[in-house]
C-alpha positions in Angstrom: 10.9 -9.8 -1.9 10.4 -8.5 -5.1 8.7 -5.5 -6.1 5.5 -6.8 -7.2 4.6 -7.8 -4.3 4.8 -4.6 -2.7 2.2 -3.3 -5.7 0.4 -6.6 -4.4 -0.1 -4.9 -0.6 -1.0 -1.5 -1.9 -3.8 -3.2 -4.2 -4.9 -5.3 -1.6 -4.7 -1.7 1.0 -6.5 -0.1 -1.7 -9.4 -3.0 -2.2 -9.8 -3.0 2.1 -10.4 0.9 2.0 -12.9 0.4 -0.3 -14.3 -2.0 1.8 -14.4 0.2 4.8 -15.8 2.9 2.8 -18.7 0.8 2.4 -19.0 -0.3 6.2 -18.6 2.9 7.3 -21.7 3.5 5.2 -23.8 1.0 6.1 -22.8 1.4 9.4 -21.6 -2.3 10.1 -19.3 -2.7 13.2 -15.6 -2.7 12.9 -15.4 -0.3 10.1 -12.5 1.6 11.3 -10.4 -1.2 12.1 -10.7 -2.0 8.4 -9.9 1.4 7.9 -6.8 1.6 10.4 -6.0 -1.8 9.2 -5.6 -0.8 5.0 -3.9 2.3 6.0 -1.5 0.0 7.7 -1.1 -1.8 4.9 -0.8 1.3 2.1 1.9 3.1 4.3 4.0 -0.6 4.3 3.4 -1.1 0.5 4.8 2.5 -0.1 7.9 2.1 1.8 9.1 -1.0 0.7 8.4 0.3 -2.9 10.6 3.0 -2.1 13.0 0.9 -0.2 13.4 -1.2 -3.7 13.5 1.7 -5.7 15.8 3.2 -4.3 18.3 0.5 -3.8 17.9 -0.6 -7.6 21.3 -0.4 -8.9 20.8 1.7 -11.8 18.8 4.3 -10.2 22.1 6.4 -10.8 21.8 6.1 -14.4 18.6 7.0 -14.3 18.8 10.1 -12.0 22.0 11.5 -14.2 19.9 11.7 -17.4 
């Protein structure tokens, strides 16, 4: 996968907790499974971000400047 579509999942995390926000508000059933659920998603997105960060090949270079 490439790394846009990690920024893809943390968007999408980031639109769902928005969405819960706004059940939890109105008080509409199901709002912290949303919640639970775009958490889920966030903490993903992060980790394979850092997974492909880190195992870009010229993160050497870049840490030695």
């Amino acid at each position: 996968m490439k790394l846009k579509y990690g920024i893809i999942i943390l968007v999408l995390g980031i639109c769902m907790d928005f969405a819960g926000a706004w059940m939890k508000l109105t008080h509409q059933a199901n709002a912290d499974q949303v919640f639970l659920f775009s958490t889920v998603l966030k903490i993903v997105a992060m980790l394979f971000i850092v997974i492909k960060l880190v195992t870009h090949p010229k993160l050497r270079d870049f840490m030695n400047y």
